[in-house]
N, C-alpha and C positions, 0 to 999 in steps of 0.2 A: 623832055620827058620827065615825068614825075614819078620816083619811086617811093610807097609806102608800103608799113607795115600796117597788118592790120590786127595784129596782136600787140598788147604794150609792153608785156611779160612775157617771154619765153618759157612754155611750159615745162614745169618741173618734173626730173627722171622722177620719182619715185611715184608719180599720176601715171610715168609712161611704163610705168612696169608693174602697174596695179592692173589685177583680173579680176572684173565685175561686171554679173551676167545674174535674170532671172531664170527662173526654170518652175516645171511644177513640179511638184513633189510628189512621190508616193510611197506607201511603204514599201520592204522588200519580198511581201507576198505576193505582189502585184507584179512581179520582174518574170518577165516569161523567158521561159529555158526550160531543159528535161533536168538538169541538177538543181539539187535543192539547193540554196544560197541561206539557209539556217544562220551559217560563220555569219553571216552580216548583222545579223541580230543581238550577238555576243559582244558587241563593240564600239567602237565611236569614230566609223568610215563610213564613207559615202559612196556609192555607184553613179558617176557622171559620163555626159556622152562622149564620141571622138571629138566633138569638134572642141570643147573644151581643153583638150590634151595639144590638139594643135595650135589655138590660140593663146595656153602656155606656154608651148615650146618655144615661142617667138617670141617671149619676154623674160628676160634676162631677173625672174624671179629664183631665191632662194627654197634649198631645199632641206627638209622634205616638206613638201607640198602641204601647209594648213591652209582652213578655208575658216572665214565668219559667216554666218546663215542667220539671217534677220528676216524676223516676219515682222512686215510693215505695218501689220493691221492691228495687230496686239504687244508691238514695241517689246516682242519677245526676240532676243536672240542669244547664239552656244557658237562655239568652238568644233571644228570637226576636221578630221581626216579624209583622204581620197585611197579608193582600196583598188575599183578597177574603171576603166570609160568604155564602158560595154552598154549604155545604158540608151534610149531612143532620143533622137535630135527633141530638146527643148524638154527633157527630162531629166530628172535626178529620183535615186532611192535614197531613202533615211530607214536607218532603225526605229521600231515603234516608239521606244521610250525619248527617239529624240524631237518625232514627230507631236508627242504627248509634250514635252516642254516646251516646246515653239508653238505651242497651240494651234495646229495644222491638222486640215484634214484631207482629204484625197482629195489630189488636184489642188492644191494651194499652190498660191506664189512663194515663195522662199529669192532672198536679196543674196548672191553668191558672191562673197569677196575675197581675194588673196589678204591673210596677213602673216606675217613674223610673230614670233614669242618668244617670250624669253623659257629657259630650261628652268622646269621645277626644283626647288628644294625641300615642300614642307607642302603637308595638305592633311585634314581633316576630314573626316566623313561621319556621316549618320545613318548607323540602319533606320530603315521606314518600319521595321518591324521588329520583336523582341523572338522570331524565331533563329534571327544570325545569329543570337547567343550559342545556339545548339552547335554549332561549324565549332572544329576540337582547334584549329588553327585558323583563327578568319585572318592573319595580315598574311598570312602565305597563299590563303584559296585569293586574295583580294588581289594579289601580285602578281600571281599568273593569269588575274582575267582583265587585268590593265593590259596585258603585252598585246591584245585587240584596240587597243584606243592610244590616239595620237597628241589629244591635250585635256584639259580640263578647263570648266570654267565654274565660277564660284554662284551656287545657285542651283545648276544641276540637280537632277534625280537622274543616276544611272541605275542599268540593272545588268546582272551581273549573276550568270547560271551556272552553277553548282548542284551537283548529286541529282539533275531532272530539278532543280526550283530556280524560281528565280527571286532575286533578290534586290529589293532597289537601296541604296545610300546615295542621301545628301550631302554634295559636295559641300560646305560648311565655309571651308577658308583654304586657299592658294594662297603661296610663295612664291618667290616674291612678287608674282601679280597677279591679278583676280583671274586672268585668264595665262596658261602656263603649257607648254609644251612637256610630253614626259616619255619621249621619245629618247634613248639613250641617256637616262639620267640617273645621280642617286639622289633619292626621295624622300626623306622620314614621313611616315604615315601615323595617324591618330586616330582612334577612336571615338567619338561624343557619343553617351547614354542614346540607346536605339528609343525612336520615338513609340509611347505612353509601355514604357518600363516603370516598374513601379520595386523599388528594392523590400525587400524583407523586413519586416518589421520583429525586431530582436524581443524577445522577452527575457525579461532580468527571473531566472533563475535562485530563488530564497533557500537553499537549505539550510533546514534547521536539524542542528545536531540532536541526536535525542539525548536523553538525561540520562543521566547513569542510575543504574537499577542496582536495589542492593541484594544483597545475596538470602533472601529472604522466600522458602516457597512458598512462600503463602502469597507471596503476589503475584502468582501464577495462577491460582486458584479458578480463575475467570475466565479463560482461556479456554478456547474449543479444543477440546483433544480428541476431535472426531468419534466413532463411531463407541457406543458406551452399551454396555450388554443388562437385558430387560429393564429398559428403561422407557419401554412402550406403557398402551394404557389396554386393558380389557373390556370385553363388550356380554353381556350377558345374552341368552336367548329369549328373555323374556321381553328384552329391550328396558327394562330396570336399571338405574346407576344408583347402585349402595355404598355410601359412604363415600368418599375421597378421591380422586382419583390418585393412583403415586406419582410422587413427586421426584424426576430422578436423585440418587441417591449424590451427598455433596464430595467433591473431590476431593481425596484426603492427600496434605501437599506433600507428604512424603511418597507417593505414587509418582509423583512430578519428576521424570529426567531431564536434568539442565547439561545441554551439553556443555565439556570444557573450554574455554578461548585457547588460541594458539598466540600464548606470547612470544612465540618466537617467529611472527608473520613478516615479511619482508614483500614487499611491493614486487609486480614479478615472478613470484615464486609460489607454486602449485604442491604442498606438500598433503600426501592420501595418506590418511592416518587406518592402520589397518589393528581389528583386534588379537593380540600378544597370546598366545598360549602358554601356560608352564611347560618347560621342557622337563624330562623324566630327568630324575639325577643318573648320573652316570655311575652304574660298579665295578669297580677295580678290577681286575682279571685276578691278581692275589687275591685278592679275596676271598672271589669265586672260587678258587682252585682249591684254596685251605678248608672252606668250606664244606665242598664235595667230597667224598668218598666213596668211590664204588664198592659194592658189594659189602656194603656197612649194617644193610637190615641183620635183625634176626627172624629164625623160624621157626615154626609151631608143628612138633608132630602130633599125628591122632594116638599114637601110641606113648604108652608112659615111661618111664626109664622102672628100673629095678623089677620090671615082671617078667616070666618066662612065658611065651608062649605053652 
């Protein structure tokens, strides 16, 4: 008898413990149930069916469970998580926003494969919009709405709901690899200029000090002092204009009050200058008292002295 192999190589564990399988796709408005499944929109997990959770249980893959999703037809592909296998034989749900980057539309093929990653350290992002600006804390709103998604990859538009909006940034750049796990990890996150931000254009500010004025009224002279009495013109009833009309009368600059400067002004400091009245002088009580005398007048009778009645 003659025994052969009919393989030359012994197939390698790490082919036998890869999970890869197609499915169609479709969004997760399409997933029929009476609860709304919104959460899956907020995120970067996938709805797969049982039999997929069976044919992983039986391969001695790492956890937690990431998947790569390649669309074949547009050599688009992302990174994703599995949330639950509730989903119909030969089906998967995706988030809209991940269906829009994999250029898929209902009922597409999508290529499902298990892979490892490594744990993020570092990633960048772009708002698609200059309204992220408005968020009073965007790396905090950004950090609670990761705790829905399982990795990243570099390329991405996620989106990302906030106060009833949604928001998409572009993944930018990964650490240390283009594709990154950020499941259990610590992160440093970045900012890049949200895309067609346009910064403020500064205008340089000239003041010119004025000149020093000298103490002179007569340079006042010219100056609106508001309202100036008959200084109008008259109209006759014959409709006649005799002579001239008047001219108001010139401002004489001793009329002019300049008020005083406070050289004693200090930056800060709000001082009400209020007008001073003479106080009465004060009189002594000695005085008064030496002064006074009761019963000091004299009196006038109607009667004369030296007559007799």
């Amino acid at each position: 008898m003659f025994s052969f192999n009919m393989f030359d190589h012994p197939i390698p564990r790490a082919f036998q413990n890869r999970f890869s399988t197609q499915y169609r796709c479709y969004s997760v408005s399409m997933l029929a149930g009476p609860n709304d499944r919104s959460d899956v929109e907020k995120g970067g997990k996938i709805i797969m069916p049982p039999s997929a959770l069976d044919q992983l249980s039986r391969l001695n893959i790492t956890y937690p469970m990431l998947f790569k999703l390649t669309n074949k037809n547009s050599d688009r592909m992302t990174h994703c998580g599995v949330l639950e296998f509730v989903a119909d034989e030969g089906i998967c749900y995706l988030p809209h926003w991940m269906m829009q980057n994999l250029l898929l539309e209902e009922g597409g093929l999508v290529q499902v494969e298990s892979v490892n990653l490594m744990v993020a350290t570092y990633s960048k992002f772009q708002p698609q919009s200059p309204d992220f600006l408005d968020i009073t804390n965007p790396k905090a709103v950004l950090e609670n709405a990761l705790r829905n998604f399982a990795c990243l990859t570099t390329g991405d538009v996620i989106a990302i709901n906030y106060n009833e909006k949604i928001y998409e940034l572009r993944v930018m750049e990964t650490k240390p690899d283009k594709a990154v796990s950020i499941i259990e990890c610590d992160m440093n996150v970045d900012f890049d200029a949200p895309l067609g931000y346009k910064e403020p254009e500064r205008r340089l500010q000239h003041t010119e000090e004025p000149a020093e004025e000298d103490g002179d009224p007569s340079n006042y002279a010219d100056m609106d002092m508001g309202f100036r009495a008959f200084s109008g013109s008259g109209n006759r009833l014959d409709g006649k204009k005799k002579g001239i009309e008047p001219s108001p009368a010139p401002i004489d600059p001793s009329d002019i009050k300049r008020g005083i400067p406070n050289y004693d002004y200090k930056v800060g400091r709000i001082t009400f200058i209020r007008n001073s009245r003479p106080q009465p002088k004060k009189v002594d009580e000695d005085d008064t008292m030496s002064r006074f005398i009761a019963f000091s007048g004299e009196g006038q009778s109607l009667r004369k002295k030296g007559r007799k009645p």
